[in-house]
C-alpha positions as CSV (number, residue, x, y, z in Angstrom):
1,X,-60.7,99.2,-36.0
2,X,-62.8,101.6,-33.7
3,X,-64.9,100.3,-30.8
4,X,-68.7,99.9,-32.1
5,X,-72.1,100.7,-30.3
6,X,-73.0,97.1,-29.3
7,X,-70.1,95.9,-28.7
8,X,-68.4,94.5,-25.5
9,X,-65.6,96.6,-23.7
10,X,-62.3,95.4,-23.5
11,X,-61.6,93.5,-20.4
12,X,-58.0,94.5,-19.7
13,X,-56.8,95.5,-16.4
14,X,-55.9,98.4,-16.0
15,X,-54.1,100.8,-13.6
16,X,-56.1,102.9,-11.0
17,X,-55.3,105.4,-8.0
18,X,-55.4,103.0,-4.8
19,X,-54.6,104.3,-1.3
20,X,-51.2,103.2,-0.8
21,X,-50.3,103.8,-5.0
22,X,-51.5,102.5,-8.1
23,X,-53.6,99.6,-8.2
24,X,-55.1,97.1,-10.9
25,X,-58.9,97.4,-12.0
26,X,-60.1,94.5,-13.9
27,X,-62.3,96.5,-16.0
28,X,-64.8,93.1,-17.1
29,X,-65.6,93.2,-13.1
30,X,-65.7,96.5,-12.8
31,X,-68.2,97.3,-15.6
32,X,-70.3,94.5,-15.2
33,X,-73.8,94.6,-14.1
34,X,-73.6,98.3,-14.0
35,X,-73.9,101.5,-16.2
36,X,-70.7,103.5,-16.5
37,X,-69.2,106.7,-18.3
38,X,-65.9,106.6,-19.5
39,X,-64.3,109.5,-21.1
40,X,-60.4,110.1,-22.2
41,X,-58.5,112.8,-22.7
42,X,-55.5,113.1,-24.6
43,X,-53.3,114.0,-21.7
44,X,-53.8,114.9,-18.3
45,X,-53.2,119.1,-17.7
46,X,-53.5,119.9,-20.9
47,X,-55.0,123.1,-21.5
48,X,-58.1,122.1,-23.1
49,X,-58.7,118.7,-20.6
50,X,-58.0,120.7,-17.6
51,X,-59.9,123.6,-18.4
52,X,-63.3,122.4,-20.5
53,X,-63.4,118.5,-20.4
54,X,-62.6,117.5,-16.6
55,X,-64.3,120.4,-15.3
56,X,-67.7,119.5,-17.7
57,X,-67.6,116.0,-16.0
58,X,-67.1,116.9,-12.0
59,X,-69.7,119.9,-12.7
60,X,-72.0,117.2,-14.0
61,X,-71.2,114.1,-11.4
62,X,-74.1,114.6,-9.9
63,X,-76.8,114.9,-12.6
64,X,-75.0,111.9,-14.5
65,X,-75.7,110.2,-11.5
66,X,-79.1,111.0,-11.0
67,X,-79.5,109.8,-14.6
68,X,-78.8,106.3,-13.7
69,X,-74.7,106.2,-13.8
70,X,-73.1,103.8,-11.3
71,X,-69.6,105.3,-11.9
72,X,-67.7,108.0,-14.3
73,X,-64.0,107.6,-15.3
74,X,-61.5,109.2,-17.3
75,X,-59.3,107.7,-19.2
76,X,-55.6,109.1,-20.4
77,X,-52.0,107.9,-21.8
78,X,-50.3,108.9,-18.7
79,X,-49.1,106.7,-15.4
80,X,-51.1,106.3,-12.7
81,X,-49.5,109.2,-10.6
82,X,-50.2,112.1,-12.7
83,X,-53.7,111.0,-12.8
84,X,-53.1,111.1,-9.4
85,X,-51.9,114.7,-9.0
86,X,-54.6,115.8,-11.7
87,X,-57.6,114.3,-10.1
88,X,-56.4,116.1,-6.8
89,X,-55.8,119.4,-8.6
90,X,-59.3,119.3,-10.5
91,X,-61.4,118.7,-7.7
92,X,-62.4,115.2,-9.0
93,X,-63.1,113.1,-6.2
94,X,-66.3,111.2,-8.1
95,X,-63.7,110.8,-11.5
96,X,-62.4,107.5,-11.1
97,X,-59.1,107.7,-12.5
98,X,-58.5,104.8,-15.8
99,X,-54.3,105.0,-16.3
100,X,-53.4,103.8,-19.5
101,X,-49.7,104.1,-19.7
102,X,-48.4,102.1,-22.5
103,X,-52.0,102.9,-24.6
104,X,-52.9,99.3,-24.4
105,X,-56.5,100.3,-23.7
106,X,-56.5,102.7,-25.9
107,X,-55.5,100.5,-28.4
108,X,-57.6,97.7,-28.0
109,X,-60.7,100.3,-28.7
110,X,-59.0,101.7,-31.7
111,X,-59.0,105.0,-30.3
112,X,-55.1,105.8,-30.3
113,X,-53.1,108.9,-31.8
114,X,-50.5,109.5,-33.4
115,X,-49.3,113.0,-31.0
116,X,-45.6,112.7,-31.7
117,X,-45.2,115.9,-33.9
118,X,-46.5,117.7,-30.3
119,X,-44.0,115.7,-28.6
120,X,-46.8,113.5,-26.6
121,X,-46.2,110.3,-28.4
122,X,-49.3,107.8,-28.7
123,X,-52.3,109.3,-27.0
124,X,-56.1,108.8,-26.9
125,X,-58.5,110.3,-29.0
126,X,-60.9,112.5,-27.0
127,X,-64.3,110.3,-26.7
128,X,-67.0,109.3,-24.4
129,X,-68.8,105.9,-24.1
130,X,-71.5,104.6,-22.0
131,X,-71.6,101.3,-21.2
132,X,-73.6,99.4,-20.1
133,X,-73.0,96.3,-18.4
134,X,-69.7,95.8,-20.3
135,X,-71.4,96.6,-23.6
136,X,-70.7,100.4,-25.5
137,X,-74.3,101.9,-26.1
138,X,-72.8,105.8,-27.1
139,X,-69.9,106.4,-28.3
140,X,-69.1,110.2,-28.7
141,X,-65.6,111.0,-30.8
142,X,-64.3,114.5,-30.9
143,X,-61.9,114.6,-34.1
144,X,-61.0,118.3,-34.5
145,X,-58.3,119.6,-32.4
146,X,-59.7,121.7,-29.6
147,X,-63.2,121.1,-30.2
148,X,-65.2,119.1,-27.3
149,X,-68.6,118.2,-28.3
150,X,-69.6,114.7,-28.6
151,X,-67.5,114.1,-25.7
152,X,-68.6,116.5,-23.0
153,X,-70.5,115.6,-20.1
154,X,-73.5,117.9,-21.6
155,X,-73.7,115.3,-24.3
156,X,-73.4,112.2,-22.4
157,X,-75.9,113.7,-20.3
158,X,-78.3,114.5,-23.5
159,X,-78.1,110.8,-24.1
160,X,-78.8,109.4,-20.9
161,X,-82.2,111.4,-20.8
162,X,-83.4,110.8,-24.0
């Protein structure tokens, strides 16, 4: 089952992009008492992620910011040091970096894939949440391949201003 408005993010631990390597984030401490936007991609340099929803997110950093965010993070299937290398090669210093390896994240919000027929294996859905203080107040799914709508930082932004 999908991950509702009003209700509480998971509070897994997950991995992150430390100094010295990957480190854990206990994501109940890190979202609580604070407003956050997280948004997953299905894969990290994928044509689409790298060239429309990463870039809508670091262009925006700032006004999302402004708007009252404490922290924005991106959230993708993949290990800890390709978020790595694509958070370098986007220019994404103010992404933090959510690396969900084995999907359990991903799972646990119901917002898994099925991307084996592209050879990708389980993968997240692209989506967008705001949360605030551990609770999901938007939730923005993007269902149709290529399209990035309810996801995009514009969007998140729209609802943060409302």
């Amino acid at each position: 089952m999908t991950i509702a408005i009003g209700a509480h993010f998971p509070a897994l631990t997950i991995k992150t992009n430390g100094e010295d390597g990957p480190e854990n984030l206990a994501l109940g401490d890190f979202l609580a008492g604070r407003r956050v936007v997280i948004f997953a991609v299905p894969g990290a340099f994928t044509p689409g992620c790298s060239n429309h929803h990463m870039p809508g997110f670091v262009k925006q950093a700032s006004a999302l910011k402004a708007a009252g965010v404490d922290a924005i993070a991106c959230l993708a299937v993949n290990d800890a040091f390709v978020l790595n290398a694509w958070q370098k090669d986007q220019s994404a210093d103010e992404i933090i970096m959510l690396a969900d390896g084995n999907a359990e994240l991903t799972r646990a919000l119901g917002l898994d894939m099925d991307a084996s027929a592209g050879g990708m294996g389980t993968r997240s859905k692209r989506f967008a949440m705001i949360i605030d203080d551990g609770v999901v107040s938007y939730l923005g799914i993007d269902t149709q391949r290529g399209v990035i709508e309810d996801s995009s930082a514009e969007k998140v932004l729209k609802q943060l201003t409302r």
